[in-house]
N, C-alpha and C positions, 0 to 999 in steps of 0.2 A: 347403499350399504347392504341392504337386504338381500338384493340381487348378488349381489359378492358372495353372500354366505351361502347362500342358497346354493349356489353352484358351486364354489368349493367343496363344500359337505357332499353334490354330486358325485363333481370330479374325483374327489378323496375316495368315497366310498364306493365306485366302481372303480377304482383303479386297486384294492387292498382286495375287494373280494375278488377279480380276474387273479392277482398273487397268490392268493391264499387257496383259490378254486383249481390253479393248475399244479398246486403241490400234489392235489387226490384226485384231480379226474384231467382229461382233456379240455378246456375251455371253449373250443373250435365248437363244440356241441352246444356252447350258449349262443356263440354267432350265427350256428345253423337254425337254430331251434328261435333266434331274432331275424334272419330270411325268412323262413318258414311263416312265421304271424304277418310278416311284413306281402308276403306273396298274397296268404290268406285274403287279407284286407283288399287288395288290390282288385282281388277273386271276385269278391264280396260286392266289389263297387260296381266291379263290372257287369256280373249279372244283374244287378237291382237297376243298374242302365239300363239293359235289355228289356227287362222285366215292365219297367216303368213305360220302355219307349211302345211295349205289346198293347199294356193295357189301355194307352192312347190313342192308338188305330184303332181299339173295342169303343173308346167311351171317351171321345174328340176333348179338351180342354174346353169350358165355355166362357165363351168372352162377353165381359160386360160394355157394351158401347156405351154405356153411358156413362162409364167412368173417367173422369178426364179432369181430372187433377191439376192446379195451376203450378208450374213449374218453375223453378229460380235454375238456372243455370250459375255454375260459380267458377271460374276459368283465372285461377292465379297462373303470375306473370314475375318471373324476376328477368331481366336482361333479355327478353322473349320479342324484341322489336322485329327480327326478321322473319316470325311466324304468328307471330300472336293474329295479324289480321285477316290472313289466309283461315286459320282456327277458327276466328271470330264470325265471318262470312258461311265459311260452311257449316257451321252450328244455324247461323239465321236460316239456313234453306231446308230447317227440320220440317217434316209436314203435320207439323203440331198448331193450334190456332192461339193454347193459352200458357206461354212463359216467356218468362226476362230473362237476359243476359247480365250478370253483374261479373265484369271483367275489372280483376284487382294488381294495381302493380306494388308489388311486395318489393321498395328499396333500392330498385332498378339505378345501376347505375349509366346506364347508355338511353337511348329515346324510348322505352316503353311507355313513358306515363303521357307523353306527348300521342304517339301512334293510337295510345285508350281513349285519350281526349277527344283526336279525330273522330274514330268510331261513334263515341256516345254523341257526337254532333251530326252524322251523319246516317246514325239509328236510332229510332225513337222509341227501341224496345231493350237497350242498349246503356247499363248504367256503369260508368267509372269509380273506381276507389282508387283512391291515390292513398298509400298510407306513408306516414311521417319515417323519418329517414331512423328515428330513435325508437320505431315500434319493436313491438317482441318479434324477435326469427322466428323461421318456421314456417311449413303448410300451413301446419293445423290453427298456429294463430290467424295465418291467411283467411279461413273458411271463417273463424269465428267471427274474427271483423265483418265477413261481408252478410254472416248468417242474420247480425243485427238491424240488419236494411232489409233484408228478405222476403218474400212477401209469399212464396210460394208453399200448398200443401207439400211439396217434395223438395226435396234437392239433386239435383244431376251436378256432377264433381268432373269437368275434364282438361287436363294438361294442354300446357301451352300450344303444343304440336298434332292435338288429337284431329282428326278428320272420321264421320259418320255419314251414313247413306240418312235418305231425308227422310224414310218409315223408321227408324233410332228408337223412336220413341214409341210409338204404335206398337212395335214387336214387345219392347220391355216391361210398358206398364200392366200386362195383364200380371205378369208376375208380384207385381208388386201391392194389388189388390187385396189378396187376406188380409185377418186383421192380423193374425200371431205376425206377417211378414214386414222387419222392418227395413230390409235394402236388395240391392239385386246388382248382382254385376254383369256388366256385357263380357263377352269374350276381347280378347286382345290378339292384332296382329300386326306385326312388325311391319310400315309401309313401304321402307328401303330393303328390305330382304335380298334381295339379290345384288347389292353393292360389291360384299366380300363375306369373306367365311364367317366371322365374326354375327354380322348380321343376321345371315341364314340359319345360321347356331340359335340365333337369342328368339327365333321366330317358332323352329324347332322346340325351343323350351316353350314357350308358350303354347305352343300345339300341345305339348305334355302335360302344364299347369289344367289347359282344357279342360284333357281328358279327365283330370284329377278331380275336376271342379263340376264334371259333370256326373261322377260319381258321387261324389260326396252329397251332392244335392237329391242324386235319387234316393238316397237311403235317407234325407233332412239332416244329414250332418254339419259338422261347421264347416259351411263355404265361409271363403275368406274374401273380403274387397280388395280390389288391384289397384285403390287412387285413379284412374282411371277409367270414365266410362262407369263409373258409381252413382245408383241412385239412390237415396233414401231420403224415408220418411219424416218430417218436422216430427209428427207424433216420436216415433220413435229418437229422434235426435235431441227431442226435449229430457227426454226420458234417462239417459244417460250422458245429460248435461254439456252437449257438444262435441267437438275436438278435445283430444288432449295435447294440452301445449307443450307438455315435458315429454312429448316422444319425437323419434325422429323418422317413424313409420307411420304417419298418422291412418292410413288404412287398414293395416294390420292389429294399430291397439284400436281401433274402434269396432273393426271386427271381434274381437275378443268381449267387448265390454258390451256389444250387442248381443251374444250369445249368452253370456252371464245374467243380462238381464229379461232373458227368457225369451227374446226377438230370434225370429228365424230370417237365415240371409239364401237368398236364390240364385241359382247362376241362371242366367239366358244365355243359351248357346249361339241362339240366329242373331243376336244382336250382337252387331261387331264396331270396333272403335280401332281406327286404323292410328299407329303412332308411331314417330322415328326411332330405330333402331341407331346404336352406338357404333362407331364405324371405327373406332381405337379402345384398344386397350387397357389404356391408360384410367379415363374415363369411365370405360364398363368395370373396372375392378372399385371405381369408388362408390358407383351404383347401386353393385351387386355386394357389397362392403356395408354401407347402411342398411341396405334390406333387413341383411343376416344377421346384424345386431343388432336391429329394431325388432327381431321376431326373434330371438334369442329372448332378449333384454323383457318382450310383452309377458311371453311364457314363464318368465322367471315370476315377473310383479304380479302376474294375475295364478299363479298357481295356487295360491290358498282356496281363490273365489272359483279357480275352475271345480276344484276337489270338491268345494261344499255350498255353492250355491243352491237354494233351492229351485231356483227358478230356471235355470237351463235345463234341457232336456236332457235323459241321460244317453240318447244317441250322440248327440253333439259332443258330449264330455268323453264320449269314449272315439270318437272319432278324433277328434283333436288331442288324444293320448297316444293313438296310433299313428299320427302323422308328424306327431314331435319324435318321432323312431328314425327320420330321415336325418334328425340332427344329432342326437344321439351316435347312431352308425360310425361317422367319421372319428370323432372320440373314444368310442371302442374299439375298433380296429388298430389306431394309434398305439392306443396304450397292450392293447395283447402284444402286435410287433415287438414292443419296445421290450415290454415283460420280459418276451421270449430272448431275445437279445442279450438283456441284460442276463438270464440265467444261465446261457450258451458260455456267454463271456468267462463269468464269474464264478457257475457252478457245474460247469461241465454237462449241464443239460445237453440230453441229444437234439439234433438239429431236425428230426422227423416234424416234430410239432411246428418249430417253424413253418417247415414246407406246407402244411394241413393249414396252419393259418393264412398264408398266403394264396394257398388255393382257394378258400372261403373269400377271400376278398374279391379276384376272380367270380366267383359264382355272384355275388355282391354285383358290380359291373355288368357280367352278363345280364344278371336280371335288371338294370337301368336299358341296357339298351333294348330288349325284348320289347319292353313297355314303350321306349319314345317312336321303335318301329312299327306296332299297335297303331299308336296315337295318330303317324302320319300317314298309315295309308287310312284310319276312320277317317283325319277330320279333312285331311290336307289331300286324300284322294291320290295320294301317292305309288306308280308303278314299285313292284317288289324291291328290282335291283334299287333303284333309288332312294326308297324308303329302309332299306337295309345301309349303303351307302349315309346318309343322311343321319342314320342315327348310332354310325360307327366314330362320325367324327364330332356329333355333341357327347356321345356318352363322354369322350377324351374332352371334349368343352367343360362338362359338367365336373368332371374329377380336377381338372388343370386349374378352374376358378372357384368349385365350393368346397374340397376339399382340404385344402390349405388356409382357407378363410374358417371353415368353423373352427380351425382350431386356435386362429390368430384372434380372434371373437374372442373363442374364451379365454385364453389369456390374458387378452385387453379389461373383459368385466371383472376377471379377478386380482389381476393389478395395476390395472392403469386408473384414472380418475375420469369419472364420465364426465363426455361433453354433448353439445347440442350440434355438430360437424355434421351438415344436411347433405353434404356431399354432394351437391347438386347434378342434374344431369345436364349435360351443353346441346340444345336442340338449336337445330338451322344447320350442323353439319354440311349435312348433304347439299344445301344450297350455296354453301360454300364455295364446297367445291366444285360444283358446277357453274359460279361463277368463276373460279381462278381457274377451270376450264377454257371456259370461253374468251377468257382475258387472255389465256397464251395461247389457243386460236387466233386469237382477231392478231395479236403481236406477230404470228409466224406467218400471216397471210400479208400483213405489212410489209414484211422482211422479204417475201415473196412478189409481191408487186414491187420494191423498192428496186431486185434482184432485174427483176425484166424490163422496167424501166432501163435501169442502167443497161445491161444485155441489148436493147434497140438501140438505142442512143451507139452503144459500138460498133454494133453492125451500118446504122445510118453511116455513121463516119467512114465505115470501109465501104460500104457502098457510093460516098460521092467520090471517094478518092480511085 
């Protein structure tokens, strides 16, 4: 209910003051002037990258080797049978000496709890949870369960479908070493990328999230966890009292609740966690659907504590004010349109203003794709034409799937009734389909030897005759 109000009272009062503010001035000059901060920031992130990446070539990072931390790996599993063990194998070939594996089947209704079974009998580093068919949904109950068997100073958090090079860990934990630092995320990259557009799209945004995430950690902002490829602290996960079971973002509200409780989060960039990308539509909209109101939904609950906590930094808190701007945007834009529309309609306002706001929205756009073509010739090494190409048709990705979504967000928190709909994502796609590949393969090569059989067989016959 809180959340409802909260954001009504938003919604309400940005949508009266844009009415109210285009009776006496142009309102375009608030959009411009919310680009403008938004460009700034970006500005800001970027140089302090640079800046950060100088002073590192002067005065090398120094690593402590004798830091080596025992590690719980935690790898939930719902319906994960045609990848979990692949996941599970290449996790074991980390070149780490001290952590467990505790692989969890969260309710599975097809063979995962039998495939975990396998494993723990045939890895002795390798523990099973099986939980009860009537346990609580959810990731974050997932972790909690398996936190309570845990044995490790850390936790490393990776999805059903994740794959890691065997230094994973070597590269991450230096980061993870201060004491203020209590998690660090690896980078993420889509490992089916070239299937279809879709895919190449969602790997592009990721190259983008990067860049975002590499910024923000230069200036100690609030980086945010991606559920995947997450490590953190016991200390710090004692500290703010686990998961939270009533989200359905559980990496994005733990990020938050780390930040508030004065924990700084790190990105590592060299440490990369390869994971399947979505290959329909259908499924990326319910994906990218949870997300959006799991970080809608956190921002709302946590806004008193972000305002007035003592104990987060005030970089953090103003960085995480300026990047709730990207959710904002779509909402304001909306509602100016609509304004203007409505006064065109109604009160004979001239259509100039329209055209100013729709040209702003344009500049809007432009400045998304500027940044994802940035991103992919830094991270992704991207020739021009291509990384111009490339980031002409996520900008269109980005507006086609989050655009229409934040605004379906909020409408849903302000009158729908919340639920716990984890929207799950369907991983083994792509082995799917490279099995019903191969199946109609081998059928057409059948049909083809069947063909030429019969084919000899006629010619035998006109040859005795």
């Amino acid at each position: 209910m809180k959340e409802r109000i909260l954001l009504f009272v938003i919604v309400f009062g940005l949508g009266v003051f844009i009415y109210i503010f285009q009776s006496y001035f142009n309102t375009v000059w608030g959009l411009a002037l919310l680009c403008a901060l938004m460009a700034l920031y970006c500005l800001f992130l970027n140089l302090s990258y640079k800046l950060t990446k100088r002073k590192l070539l002067k005065y090398p990072e120094v690593i402590n080797p004798d830091y080596k931390p025992f590690i719980t790996v935690m790898i939930p599993a719902h319906n994960e049978e045609s990848v979990i063990t692949n996941t599970v194998e290449n996790i074991l070939h980390m070149d780490y000496d001290s952590f467990e594996v505790i692989v969890i089947d969260d309710r599975s209704t097809d063979n995962t709890a039998s495939v975990i079974k396998d494993l723990e009998q045939k890895y002795k580093n390798v523990t099973a949870l099986i939980r009860n068919k009537d346990a609580f949904p959810g990731k974050s109950a997932v972790l909690n369960d398996a936190f309570k068997i845990a044995k490790g100073d850390a936790v490393l958090v990776f999805d059903a479908d994740a794959t890691v090079e065997p230094d994973f860990l070597k590269i991450m934990l230096p980061k993870l070493e201060p004491k203020d630092v209590g998690a660090v995320q690896a980078r993420k990259i889509i490992r089916n990328k070239n299937v279809n557009l879709l895919t190449r799209c969602q790997n592009n945004e990721y190259t983008m999230d990067a860049h975002l995430q590499v910024g923000r950690d230069a200036v100690k902002g609030a980086v945010e966890l991606r559920g995947n490829g997450e490590l953190i602290k016991r200390e710090a996960l004692e500290d703010i009292g686990g998961w939270n079971n009533y989200t359905i973002v559980d990496d994005l509200d733990m990020s938050t609740r780390l930040h508030i409780k004065g924990w700084d989060i790190r990105f590592c960039l060299d440490a990369v966690v390869y994971e399947e990308g979505i290959i329909y539509i259908k499924p990326l909209y319910r994906q990218r659907r949870r997300w959006l109101e799991g970080t809608i939904r956190r921002y709302l609950e946590y806004f008193g504590d972000v305002l007035f906590s003592k104990e987060m930094s005030l970089r953090a808190s103003l960085d995480m004010m300026a990047y709730v701007s990207e959710f904002i945007m779509p909402g304001w834009f909306f509602m100016e349109i609509s304004i203007r529309c409505f006064k065109i309609l109604f009160k004979d306002a001239p259509t100039q203003m329209l055209y100013s706001s729709i040209f702003m929205g344009c500049l809007i756009g432009l400045g998304f794709f500027l940044g994802i073509r940035y991103a992919l010739r830094r991270y992704d090494f991207m020739p021009r034409f291509d990384a111009m190409f490339e980031a002409l048709i996520t900008s269109v990705y980005l507006f086609i799937i989050w655009f229409p979504l934040v605004l379906y967000i909020g409408f849903k928190i302000m009158f729908i009734k919340k639920d716990m709909d984890w929207g799950k994502t369907a991983h083994g796609l792509v082995l799917e389909e490279e099995a019903s590949i191969k199946s109609f393969i081998k059928k057409e090569l059948e049909k083809t030897k069947e063909y030429r059989d019969k084919l000899k067989g006629i010619l035998s016959e006109k040859g005795e005759k």
